[in-house]
C-alpha positions in Angstrom: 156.1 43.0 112.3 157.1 45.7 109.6 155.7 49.1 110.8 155.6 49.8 107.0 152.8 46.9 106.2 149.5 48.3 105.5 146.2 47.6 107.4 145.2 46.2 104.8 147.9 43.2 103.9 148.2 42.3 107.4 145.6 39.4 106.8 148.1 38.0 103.9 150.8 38.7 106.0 149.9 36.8 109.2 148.7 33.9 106.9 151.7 33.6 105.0 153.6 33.2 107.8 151.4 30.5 110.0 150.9 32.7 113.1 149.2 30.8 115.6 148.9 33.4 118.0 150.3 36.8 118.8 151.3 39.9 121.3 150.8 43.2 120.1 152.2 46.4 121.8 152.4 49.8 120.4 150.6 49.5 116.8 148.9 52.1 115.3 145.1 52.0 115.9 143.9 51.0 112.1 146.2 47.9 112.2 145.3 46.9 116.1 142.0 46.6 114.8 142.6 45.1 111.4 144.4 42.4 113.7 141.1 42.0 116.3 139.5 41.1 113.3 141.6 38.3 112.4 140.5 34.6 113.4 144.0 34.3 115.5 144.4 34.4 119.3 145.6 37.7 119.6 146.4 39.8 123.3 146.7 43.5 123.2 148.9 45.4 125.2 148.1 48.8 126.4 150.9 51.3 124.8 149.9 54.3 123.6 146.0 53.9 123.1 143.4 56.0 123.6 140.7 55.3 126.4 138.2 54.2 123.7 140.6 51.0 122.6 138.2 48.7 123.8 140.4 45.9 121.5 142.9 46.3 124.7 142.8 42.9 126.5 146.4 42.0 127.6 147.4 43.2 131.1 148.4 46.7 132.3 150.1 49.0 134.5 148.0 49.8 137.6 147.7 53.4 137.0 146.1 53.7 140.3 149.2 52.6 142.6 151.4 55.1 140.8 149.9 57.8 141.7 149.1 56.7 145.3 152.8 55.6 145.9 154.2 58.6 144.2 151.5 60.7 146.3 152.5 58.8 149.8 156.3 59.3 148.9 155.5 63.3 148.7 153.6 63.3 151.8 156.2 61.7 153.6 158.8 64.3 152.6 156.2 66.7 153.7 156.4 68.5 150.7 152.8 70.8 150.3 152.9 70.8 146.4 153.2 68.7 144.4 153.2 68.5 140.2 153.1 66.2 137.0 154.5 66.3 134.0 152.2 64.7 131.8 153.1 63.7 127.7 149.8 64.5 125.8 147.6 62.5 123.8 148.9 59.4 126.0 146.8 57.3 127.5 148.8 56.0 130.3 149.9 59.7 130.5 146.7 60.6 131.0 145.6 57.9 133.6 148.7 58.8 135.8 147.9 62.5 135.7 144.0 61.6 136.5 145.4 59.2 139.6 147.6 61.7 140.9 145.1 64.7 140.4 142.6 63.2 142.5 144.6 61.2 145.5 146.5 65.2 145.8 143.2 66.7 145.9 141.6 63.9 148.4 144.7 65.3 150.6 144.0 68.7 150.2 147.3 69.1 148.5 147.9 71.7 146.2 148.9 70.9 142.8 149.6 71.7 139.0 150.1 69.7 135.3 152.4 70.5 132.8 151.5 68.8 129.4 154.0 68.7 127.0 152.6 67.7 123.3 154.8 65.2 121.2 157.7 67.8 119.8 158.5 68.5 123.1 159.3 65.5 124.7 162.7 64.4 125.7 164.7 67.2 124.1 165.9 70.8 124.6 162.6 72.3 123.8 160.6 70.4 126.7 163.7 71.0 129.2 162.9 74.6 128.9 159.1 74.2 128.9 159.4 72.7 132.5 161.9 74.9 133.6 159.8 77.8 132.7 157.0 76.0 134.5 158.9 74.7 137.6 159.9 78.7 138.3 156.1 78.9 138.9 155.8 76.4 141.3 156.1 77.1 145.6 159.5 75.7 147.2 160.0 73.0 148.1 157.6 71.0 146.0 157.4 67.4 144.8 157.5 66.8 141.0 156.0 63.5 139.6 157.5 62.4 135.8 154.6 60.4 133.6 158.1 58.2 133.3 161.6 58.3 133.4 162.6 60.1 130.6 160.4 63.1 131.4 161.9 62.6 134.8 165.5 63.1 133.7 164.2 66.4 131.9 163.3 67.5 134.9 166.3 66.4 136.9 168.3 68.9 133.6 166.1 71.9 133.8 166.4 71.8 137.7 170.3 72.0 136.5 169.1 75.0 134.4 167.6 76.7 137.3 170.2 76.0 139.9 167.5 74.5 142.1 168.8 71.7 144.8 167.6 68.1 143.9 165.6 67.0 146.4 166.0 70.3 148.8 164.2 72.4 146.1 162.7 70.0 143.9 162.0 66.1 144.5 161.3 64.4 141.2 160.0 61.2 140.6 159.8 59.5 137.3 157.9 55.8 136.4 159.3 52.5 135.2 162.1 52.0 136.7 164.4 51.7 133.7 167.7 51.5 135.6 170.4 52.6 133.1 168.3 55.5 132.8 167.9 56.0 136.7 171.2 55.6 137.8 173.3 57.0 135.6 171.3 60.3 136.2 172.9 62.8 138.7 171.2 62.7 141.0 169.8 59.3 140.8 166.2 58.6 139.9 163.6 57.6 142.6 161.1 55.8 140.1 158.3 54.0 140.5 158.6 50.0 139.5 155.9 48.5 138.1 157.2 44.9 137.9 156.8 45.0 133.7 158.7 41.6 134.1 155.3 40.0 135.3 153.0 42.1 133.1 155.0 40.4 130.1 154.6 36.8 131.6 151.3 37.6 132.3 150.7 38.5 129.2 152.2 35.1 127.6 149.9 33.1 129.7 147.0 34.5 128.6 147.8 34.1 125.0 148.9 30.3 126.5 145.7 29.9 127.4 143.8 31.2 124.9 145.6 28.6 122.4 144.9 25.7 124.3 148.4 25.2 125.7 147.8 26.1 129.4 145.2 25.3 131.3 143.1 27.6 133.7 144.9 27.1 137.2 148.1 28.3 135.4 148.5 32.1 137.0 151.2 34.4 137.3 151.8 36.2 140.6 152.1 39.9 139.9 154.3 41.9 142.5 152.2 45.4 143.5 154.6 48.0 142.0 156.8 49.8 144.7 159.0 53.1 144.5 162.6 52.6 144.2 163.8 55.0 146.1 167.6 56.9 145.1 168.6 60.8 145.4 166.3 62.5 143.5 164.2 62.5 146.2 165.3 61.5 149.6 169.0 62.4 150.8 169.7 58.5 152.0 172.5 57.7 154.0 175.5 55.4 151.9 174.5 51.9 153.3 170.7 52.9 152.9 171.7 53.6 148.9 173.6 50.1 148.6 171.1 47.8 149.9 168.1 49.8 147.2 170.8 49.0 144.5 171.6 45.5 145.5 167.7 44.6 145.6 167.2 45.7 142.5 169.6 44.3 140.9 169.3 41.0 142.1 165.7 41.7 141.6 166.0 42.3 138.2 168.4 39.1 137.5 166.7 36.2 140.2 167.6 33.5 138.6 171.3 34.1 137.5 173.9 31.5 139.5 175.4 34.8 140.9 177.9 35.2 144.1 178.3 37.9 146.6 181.1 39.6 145.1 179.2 39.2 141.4 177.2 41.7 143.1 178.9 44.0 144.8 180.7 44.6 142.0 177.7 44.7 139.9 176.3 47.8 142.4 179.6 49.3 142.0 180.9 48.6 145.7 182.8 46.1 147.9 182.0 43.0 148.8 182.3 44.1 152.8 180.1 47.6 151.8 177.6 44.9 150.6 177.7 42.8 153.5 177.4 45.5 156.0 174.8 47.7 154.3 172.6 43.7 154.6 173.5 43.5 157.9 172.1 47.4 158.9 168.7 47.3 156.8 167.5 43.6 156.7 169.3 41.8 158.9 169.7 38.9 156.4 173.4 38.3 154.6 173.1 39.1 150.4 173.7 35.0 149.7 170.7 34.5 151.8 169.0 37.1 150.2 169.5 35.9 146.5 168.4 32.1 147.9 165.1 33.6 148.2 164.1 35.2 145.8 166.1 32.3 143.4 162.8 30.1 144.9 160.5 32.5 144.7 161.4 32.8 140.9 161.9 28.6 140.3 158.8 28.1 141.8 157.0 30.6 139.3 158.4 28.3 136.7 157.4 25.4 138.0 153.6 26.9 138.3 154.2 26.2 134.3 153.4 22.9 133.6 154.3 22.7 130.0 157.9 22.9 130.8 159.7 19.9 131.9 162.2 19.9 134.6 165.0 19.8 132.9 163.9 23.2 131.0 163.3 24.7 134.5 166.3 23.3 135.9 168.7 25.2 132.8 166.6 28.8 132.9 167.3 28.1 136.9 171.1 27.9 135.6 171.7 24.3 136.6 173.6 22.0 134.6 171.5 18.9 135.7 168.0 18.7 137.2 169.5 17.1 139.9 171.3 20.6 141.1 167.9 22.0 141.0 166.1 19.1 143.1 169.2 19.1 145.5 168.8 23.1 146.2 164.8 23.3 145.8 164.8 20.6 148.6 167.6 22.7 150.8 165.5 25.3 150.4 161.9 24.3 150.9 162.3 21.0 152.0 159.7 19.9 149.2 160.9 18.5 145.8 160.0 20.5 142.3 157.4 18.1 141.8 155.6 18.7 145.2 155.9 22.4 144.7 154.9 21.5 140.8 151.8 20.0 142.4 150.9 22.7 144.8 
């Protein structure tokens, strides 16, 4: 939708076009509500609203776990103060910073905010903000990023400073964006929040709400978990491999992909691979990408408006037959009996 249409001719708009139903993510507050108004299944998704949009319905973040696992990730480095940087004006901003406020305080840890307003996000100007601001802070100290872009502005005014990444400073950012998190120097530790199933999630419920999925349809939504890399823990090499093979099977479960299609995805040999497995979970990657391939056929199968040949081609298999053959391998139940579950 055109960011230039007015509140007003989004009525004409949606008609003219037939919408039956829509998601909505990031629109300006007149327009989210000039939407609610409209006589179409409609599901809101939290973006940059303030804590009064009570037309947010959709599914969201839980603001709570961030600042818990970003909290117990600090307290395991020992690290006796901690900070955010917090964007402001944000309302997921400002939930994280509330989170991570109070589970420092229930700790007794010491702590401090940095709120940078709109003009100084992710450029020069908010780099030198929150240098200025980390000279203030005691060493060593744990930083927490409101997300990953503010956390690679903290990763360049440590730079600035000369201050050693984690040693000095341990930064954490949120979302897990992974271009952003590993091509940073150090890499990234970020927190994941699994947007992946807050976007299917999402989809259902509008499903539902047309009439096209019934009740007992649910999507399983993983907790989020911190992805641990450099920027906050100095992990040994095989440690670092298996973290980057996870995730980036993780992020691609149902691709037909080999062994070597992944080492060489993570940057690294197939033996580097196999070995790193081998030390931390004790399961070979093959085995590995088996797993969660079910875990993420089965979620499709949960879906009972798409047939089996459907699942079978998002599962990458040329026939259903492939899929039955491999679902029964691996489960020793056909798609149907795990359809019916």
């Amino acid at each position: 939708m055109s960011s230039s249409i007015s509140a007003n001719e989004l009525e004409e708009y949606v008609a003219a076009r037939q919408v039956d139903g829509m998601l909505v993510r990031g629109l300006k507050e007149g327009k989210a509500l000039a939407l609610a108004k409209l006589d179409v299944p409609t599901v809101f998704i939290r973006s940059v609203e303030g804590e009064d949009a009570e037309y947010i319905n959709g599914p969201h973040p839980d603001d709570q776990a961030i600042g818990r696992l970003a909290g117990e990730e600090f307290g395991y480095l020992n690290l006796g103060y901690w900070g955010f940087v917090h964007w402001e004006g944000v309302m997921w901003s400002e939930a994280r910073k509330k989170t991570f406020h109070a589970y420092a305080t229930e700790l007794g840890v010491k702590n401090d905010t940095l709120s940078l307003p709109q003009e100084a996000r992710t450029n020069w100007a908010g780099v030198k903000r929150i240098a200025e601001w980390l000279e203030t802070l005691p060493k060593p100290c744990g930083v927490l990023a409101c997300k990953d872009d503010a956390g690679l502005d903290v990763l360049q005014a440590c730079r600035m400073l000369g201050y050693a990444v984690p040693d000095d400073v341990a930064v954490i950012g949120v979302d897990n964006d992974r271009l952003l998190c590993e091509s940073s120097s150090p890499a990234l530790t970020s927190i994941d929040l699994k947007a992946a199933d807050l976007g299917r999630a999402a989809v259902v419920q509008l499903g539902k709400m047309l009439g096209v999925l019934g009740d007992d349809v649910e999507v399983p939504q993983a907790p989020a978990v911190v992805v641990t890399r450099e920027s906050s823990q100095r992990k040994e090499r095989y440690a670092l491999i298996c973290q980057r093979a996870i995730d980036y099977i993780d992020a691609r479960p149902l691709k037909n992909m080999n062994v070597d299609y992944v080492a060489k995805g993570c940057g690294v040999s197939r033996r580097a691979l196999e070995r790193a497995f081998a030390k931390y979970l004790d399961r070979s990657p093959a085995a590995v990408m088996r797993e969660k391939r079910v875990v993420a056929i089965e979620l499709l199968l949960k879906d009972r408006t798409s047939s089996l040949e459907s699942v079978a081609h998002q599962a990458g298999f040329s026939e259903c037959s492939g899929l039955s053959n491999f679902i029964k391998r691996m489960t020793g139940k056909s798609p149907g009996e795990l359809r019916e579950e």
